[in-house]
C-alpha positions in Angstrom: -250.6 161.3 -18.3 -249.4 157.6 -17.3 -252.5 156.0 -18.5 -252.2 158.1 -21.7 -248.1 156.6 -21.9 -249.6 153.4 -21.6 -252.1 153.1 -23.7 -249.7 154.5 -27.2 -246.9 152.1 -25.5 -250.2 149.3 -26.0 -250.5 150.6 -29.3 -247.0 150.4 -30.4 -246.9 147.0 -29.3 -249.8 145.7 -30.9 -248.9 147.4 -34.0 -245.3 145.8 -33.9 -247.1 142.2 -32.9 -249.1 142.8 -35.8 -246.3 143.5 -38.2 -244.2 140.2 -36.8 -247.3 138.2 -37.2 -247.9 139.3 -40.7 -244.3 138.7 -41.6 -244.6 135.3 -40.5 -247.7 134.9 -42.5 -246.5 135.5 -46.1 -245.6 132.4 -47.7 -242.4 132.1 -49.8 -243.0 131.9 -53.5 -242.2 128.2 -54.5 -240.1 127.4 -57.4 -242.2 126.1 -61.0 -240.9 125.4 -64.6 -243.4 124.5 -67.2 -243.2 123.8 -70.8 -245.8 124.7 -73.4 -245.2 121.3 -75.2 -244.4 117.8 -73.5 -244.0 115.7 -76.9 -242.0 116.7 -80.0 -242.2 114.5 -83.2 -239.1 114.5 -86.0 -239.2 113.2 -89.3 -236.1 111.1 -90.4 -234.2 113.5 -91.5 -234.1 115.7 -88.6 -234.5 119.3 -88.1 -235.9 121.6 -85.3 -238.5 122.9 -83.3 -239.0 125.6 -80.3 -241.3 125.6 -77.3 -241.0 127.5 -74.7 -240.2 127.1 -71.0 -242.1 129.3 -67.9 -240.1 129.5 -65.1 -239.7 131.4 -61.8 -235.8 130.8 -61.5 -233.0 129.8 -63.4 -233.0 126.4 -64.8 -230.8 124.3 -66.9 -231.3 121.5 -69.4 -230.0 118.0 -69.5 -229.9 115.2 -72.6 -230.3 111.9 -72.4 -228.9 111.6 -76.4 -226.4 112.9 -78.5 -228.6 113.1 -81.5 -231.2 115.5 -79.4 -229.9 118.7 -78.3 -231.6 122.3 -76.7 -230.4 126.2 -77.3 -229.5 127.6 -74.6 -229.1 125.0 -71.9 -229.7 127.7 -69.2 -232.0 130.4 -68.7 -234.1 132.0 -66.3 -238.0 132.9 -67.0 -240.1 132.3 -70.3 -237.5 131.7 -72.7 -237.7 130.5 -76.5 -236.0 126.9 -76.7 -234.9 125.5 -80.0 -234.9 121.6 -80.1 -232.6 120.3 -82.8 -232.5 116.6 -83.9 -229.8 114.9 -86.7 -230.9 112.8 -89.2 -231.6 109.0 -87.8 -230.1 106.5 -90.2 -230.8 103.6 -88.1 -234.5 101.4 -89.2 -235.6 101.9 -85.9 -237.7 104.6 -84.0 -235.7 106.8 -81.6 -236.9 108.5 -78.4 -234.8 111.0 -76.5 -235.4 112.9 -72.6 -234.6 116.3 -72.2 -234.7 117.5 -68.6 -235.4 121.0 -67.6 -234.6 121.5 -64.4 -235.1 124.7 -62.0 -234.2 124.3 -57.9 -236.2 121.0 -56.9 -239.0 121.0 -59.6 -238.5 119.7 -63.2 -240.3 119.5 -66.2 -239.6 116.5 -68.7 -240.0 116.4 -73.3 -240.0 113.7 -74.9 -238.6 113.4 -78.1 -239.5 110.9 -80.7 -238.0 110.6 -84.2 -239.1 107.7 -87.1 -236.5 105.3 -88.8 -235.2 105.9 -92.0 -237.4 104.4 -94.2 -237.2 101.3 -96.1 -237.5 103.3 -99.4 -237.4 106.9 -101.2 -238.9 108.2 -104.2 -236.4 109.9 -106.5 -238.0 111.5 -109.7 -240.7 109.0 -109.7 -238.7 105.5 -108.3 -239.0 104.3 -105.3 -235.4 103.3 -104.2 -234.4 101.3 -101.4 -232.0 103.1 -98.9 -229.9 100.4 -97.8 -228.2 97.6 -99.8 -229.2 94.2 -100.5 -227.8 92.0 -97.5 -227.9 87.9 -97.5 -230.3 87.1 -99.6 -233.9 88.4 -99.0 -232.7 91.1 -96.3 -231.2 94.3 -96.4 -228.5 95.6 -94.3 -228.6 97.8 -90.9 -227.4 101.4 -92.4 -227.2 102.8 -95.6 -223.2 103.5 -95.6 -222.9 99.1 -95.0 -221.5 97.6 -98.0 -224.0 94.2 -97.8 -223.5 91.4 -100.1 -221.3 91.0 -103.4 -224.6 88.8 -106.2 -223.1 87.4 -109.3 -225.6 88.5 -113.1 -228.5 86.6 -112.4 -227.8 84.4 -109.2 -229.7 85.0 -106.0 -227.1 83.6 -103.4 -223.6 84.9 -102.1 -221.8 81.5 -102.8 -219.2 83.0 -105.6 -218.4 80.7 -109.1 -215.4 82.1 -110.5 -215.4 82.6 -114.3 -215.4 79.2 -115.7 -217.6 77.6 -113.4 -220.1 80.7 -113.8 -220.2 80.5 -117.8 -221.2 77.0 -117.6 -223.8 77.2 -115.1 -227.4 78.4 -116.4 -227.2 81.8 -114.5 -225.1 83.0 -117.5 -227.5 82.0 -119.8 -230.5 84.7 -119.6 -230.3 88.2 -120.6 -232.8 89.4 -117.9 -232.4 88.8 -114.1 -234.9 86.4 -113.7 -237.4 87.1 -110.9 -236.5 83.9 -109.1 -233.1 84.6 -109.0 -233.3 87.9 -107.4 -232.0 88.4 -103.8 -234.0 91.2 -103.4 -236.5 91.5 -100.0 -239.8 90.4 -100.8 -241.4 93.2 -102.9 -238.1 94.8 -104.3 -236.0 93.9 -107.7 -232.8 94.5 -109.3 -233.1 98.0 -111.0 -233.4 98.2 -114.5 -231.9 100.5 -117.1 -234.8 102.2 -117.6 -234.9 103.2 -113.4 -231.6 104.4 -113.9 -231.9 107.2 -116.5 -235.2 108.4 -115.4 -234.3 108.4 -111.8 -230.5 108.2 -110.6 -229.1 109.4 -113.4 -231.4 112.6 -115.0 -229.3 115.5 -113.4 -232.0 117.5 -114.4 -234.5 116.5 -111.3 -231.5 114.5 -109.5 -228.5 116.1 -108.1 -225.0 113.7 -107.5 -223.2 114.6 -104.7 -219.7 112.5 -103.3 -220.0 112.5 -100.0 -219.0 110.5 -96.6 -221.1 108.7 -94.7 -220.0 107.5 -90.8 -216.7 106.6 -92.9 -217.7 105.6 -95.6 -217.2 107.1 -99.0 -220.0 106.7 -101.8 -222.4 109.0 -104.1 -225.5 110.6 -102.6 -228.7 111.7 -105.3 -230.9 113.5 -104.3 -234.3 114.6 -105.8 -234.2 118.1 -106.5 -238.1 118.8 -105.8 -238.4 117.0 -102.5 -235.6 116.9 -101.4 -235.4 113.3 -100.3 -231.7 111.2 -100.8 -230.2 107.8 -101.1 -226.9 107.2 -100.3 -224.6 104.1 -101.9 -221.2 103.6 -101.0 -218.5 102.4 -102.5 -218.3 99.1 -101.7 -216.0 97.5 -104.7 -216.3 94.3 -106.7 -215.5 90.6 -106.5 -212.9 89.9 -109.3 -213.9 87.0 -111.2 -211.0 85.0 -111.8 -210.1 84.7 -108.2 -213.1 85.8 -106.3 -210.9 88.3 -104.1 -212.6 91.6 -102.8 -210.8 94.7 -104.8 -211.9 98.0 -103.5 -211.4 102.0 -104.4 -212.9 104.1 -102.1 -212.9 106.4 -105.3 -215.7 104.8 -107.3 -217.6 101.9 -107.4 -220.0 99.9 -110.1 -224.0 98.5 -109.2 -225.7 95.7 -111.2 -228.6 96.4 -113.3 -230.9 94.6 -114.9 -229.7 95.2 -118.6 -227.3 93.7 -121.3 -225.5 94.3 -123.9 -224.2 91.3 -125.7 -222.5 88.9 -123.5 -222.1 92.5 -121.2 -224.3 94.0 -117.9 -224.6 97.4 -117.9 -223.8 99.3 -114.6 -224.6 101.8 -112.6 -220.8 103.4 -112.1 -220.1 107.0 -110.1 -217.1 108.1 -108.9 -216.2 112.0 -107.7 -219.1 114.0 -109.7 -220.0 111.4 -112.3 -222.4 108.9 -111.6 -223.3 107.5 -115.5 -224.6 104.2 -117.3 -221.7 103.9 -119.8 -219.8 101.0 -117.9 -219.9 97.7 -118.8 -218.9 94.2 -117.0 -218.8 90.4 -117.1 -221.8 89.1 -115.9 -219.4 87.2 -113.2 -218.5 89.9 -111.8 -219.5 90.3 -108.3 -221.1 93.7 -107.2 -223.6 95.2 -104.7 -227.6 95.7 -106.1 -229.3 98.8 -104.7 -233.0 97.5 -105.5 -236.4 99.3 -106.1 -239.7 98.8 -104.7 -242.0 96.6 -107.0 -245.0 98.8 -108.2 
């Protein structure tokens, strides 16, 4: 009978010994996050994406940018993310980190968006998006005002009205290819680039608009899609040379005349038309198309 107790109080213990060393054995689950996608790529204008994030605990997101942002920024598990970008109106390529992060591991995207291009096409023109700068540049962003060009005269210096009649920039009736301040392949619009393009409300829409700020008329081409903006910058009065400005319209050179008269490009609050007219020493801002 003893040696009987014995050996089930042998068995108990080595079944109990067993079950400790067993315990001991298993091996706690370690914490992961993955990402089905480790690059995204945006176009200019922005826009969104989702890929989706495999984890074994919660996890939250962290931005490195402004401009880049991730719905929701917590979770836990596979989870659909949405990646939304805004639209970069800076020249320059743009990268962005966003972080997923779960207990100790982490899993890193990196996001990439192109610069706003140097041009657009609208209905069939290929417009610049930014204005004409000092001479043979063009400025950072497309809200900046850049440079105020006298009818026919490729630098900034200003003549006022008496001065400008006499010199021989009054005397053509076409802006003269060496006198344009455009960047090397671009030129002052002409008339004709306006009403096929800017101004033919049947393929381009006119929207007034702000910009960072800044006030001005946005067309867009209804097919594509793709838009300039040009703000209201103002004009350089030509009997004193002083900057006047209204936030409430504004007037861009082209390369036509009429008499001793320019015709302009003028938009203010839904209008954007050809019907204005000015002294060719005026000073005004050139939005400028791509040479072809």
């Amino acid at each position: 009978m003893r040696k009987k107790t014995l050996r089930i109080f042998s068995l108990l213990v080595s079944c109990l010994l067993l079950l400790i060393f067993s315990g001991c054995c298993e091996k706690e689950e370690l914490p992961y996050i993955r990402s089905d996608a480790n690059t995204l790529s945006f176009e200019y204008e922005g826009g969104s994406q989702t890929i989706t994030i495999s984890s074994n605990g919660e996890w939250t997101v962290l931005f490195s940018e402004t401009w880049c942002r991730a719905l929701p920024r917590k979770g836990k598990g596979d989870l659909t993310v949405t990646v939304t970008v805004y639209e970069n109106e800076s020249p320059k390529e743009r990268k962005a980190l966003l972080r997923f992060v779960c207990d100790s591991k982490n899993v890193d995207i990196i996001v990439t968006q192109s610069p706003t291009p140097e041009w657009v096409s609208i209905n069939g023109v290929k417009w610049a998006t930014r204005n004409v700068g000092e001479p043979g540049t063009f400025v950072e962003n497309p809200e900046d005002y850049g440079e105020y060009y006298q009818w026919n005269k490729a630098t900034t210096d200003f003549l006022l009205i008496d001065d400008y009649y006499k010199s021989v920039y009054a005397d053509s009736r076409s802006w003269l290819p060496a006198n344009d301040p455009s960047p090397a392949g671009y030129r002052v619009p002409t008339w004709e680039d306006m009403i096929y393009s800017l101004l033919n409300s049947e393929y381009v829409s006119h929207d007034w608009t702000t910009r960072n700020g800044v006030k001005g008329m946005k067309f867009t081409d209804r097919a594509t899609g793709k838009s300039i903006f040009l703000p209201a910058t103002g004009y350089r009065y030509d009997f004193d040379g002083v900057l006047r400005q209204n936030v409430n319209y504004d007037y861009y050179w082209m390369n036509a005349t009429i008499g001793s008269m320019v015709y302009l490009l003028f938009f203010r609050n839904g209008r954007a038309d050809d019907t204005s007219f000015a002294m060719c020493s005026y000073g005004l801002p050139i939005r400028c198309c791509l040479i072809e």
